[in-house]
Every structure is written in C-alpha cells, then in structure tokens.
VOGU-3710 file (C-alpha; in Angstrom, 3 decimals, decimal comma):
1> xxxxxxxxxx> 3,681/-8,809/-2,877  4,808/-8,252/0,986  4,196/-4,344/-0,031  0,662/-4,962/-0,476  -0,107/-7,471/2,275  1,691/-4,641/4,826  -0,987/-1,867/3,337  -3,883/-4,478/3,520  -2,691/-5,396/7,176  -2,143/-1,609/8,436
11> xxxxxxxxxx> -5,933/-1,370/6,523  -7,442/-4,036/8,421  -5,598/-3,014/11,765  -7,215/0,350/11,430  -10,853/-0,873/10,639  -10,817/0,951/7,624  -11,948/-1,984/5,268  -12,371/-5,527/5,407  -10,585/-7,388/2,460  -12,923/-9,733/0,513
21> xxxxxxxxxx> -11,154/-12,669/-1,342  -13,446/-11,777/-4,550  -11,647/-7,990/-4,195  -9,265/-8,075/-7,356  -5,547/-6,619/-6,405  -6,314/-3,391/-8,461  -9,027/-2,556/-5,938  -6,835/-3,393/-3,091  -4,186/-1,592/-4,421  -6,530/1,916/-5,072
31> xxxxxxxxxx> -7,862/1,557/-1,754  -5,098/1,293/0,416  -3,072/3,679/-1,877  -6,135/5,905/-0,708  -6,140/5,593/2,715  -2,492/5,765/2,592  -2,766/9,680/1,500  -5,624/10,242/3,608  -3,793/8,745/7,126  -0,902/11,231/5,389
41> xxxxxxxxxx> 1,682/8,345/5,330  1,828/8,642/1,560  2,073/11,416/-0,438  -0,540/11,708/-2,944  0,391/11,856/-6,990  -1,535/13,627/-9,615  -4,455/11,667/-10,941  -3,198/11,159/-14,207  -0,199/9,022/-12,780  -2,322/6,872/-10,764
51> xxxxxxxxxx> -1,951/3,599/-12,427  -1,498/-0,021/-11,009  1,970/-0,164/-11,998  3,093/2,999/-10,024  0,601/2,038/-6,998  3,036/-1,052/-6,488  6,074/0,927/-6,589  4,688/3,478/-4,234  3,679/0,979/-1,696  6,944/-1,037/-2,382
61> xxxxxxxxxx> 8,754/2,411/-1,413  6,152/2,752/1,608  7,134/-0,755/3,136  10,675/-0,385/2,609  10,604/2,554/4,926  8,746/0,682/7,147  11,624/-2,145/7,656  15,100/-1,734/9,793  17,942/-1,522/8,453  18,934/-5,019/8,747
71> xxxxx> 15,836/-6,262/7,107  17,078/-9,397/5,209  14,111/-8,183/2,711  16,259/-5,230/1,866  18,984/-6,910/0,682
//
C-alpha cells in the first residue's frame, strides 16, 4: 500500500518513530494515523470509527492529496 509507505516515510522523516519489521501493519497504521492528527494533516474521527479498514482509506485519501495532478497513480 503506497498510502501507507508515504505515512511511514513522512514518520520516519520526522523522527517520530522508527519502523521495526516485527511491527504488524495495524500498528503502523494506528500510529501514523496518530501522528497524522497530531501534526494536524489529518483530521481526527470519533473513536468508535477507528478501525483498520477506515485507517487505509483515510491515509489512501491523505496520499492522494499529496500527488499532482498528473500522477499516473491517480488514474
């Protein structure tokens, strides 16, 4: 997922975290869906629609904005 490799990237870039392989991808995904809200580059949801599934589609939403136009991803 290019979404979530972005968010671990813009983590890392920060020196926020440091990404273990043994991390699962629900842990990634909580923690840079955290630090997302807290850098205020997200906007947060209410707890009880936190969930894996709409952490991807957030983040997938998040990275799309972050592409041009032209972005042969977009297409």
């Amino acid at each position: 997922m290019a979404a979530l490799a972005a968010a671990m990237k813009y983590a890392e870039d920060r020196s926020a975290v440091v990404f273990k392989p043994s991390d699962s991808t629900g842990d990634r995904l909580f923690y840079v869906y955290r630090l997302l809200v807290h850098d205020e580059r997200l906007q947060p949801m209410p707890e009880d629609q936190v969930s894996e599934e709409s952490l991807r589609h957030r983040l997938e939403m998040w990275y799309a904005n972050q592409l041009g136009d032209n972005d042969p991803l977009l297409k």
